[in-house]
C-alpha positions as CSV (number, residue, x, y, z in Angstrom):
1,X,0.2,-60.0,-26.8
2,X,-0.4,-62.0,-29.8
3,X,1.8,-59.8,-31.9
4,X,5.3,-61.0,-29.4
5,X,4.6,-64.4,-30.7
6,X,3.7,-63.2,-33.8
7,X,7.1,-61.6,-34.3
8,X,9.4,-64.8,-32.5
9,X,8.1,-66.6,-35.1
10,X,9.1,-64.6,-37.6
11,X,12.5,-63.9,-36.0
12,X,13.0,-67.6,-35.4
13,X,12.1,-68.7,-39.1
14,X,14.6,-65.8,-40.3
15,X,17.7,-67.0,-37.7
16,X,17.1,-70.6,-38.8
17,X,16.8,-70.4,-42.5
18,X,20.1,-68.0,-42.7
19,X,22.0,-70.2,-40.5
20,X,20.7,-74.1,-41.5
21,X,20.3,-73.3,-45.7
22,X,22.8,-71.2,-46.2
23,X,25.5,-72.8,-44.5
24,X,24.6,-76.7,-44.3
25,X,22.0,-76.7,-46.9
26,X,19.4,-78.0,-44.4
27,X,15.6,-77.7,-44.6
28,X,15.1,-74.6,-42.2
29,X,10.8,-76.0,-42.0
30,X,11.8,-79.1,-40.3
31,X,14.1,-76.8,-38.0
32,X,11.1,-74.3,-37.1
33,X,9.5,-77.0,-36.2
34,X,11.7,-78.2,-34.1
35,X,11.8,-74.5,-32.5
36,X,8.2,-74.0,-31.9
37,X,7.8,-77.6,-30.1
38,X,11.1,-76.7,-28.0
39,X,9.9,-73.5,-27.1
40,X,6.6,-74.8,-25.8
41,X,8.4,-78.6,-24.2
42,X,11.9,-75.9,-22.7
43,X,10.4,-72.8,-22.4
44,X,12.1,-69.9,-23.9
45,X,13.1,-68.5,-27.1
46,X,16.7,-68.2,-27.3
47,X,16.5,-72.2,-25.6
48,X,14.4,-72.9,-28.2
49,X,16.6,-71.5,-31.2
50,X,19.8,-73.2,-29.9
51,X,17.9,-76.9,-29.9
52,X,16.7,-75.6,-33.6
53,X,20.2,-75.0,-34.5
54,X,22.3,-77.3,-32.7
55,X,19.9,-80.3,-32.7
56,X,19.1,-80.3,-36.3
57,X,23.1,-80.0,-36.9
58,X,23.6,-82.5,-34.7
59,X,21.0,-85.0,-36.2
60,X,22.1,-84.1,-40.0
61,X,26.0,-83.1,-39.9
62,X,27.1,-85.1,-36.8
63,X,30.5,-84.2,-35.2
64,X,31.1,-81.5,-33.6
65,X,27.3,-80.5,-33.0
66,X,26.9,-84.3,-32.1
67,X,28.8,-84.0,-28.7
């Protein structure tokens, strides 16, 4: 069972660093960290990875991701 987690972390870091650094030139650590806290506080992975995306955009870059 360890392994799953294992391998969403992974998976998470990879999503996150391609979308955040490449695109925006953001810091894809502080974004997995934001991951791994929403994934524990929301409960699911692909929640967890949208709040990693969206809020980190959002906090950084503003409008649109801002609401």
């Amino acid at each position: 069972m360890r392994w799953i987690f294992e391998f969403y972390s992974y998976l998470v870091y990879i999503i996150i660093y391609l979308f955040l650094y490449i695109t925006y030139n953001q810091d894809p650590e502080k974004a997995a960290d934001r991951a791994y806290a929403a994934f524990t506080k929301l409960g699911g992975c692909c929640v967890s990875v949208a709040d990693a995306i969206i809020g980190e955009l959002a906090d950084q870059v503003g409008a649109p991701f801002n609401g």
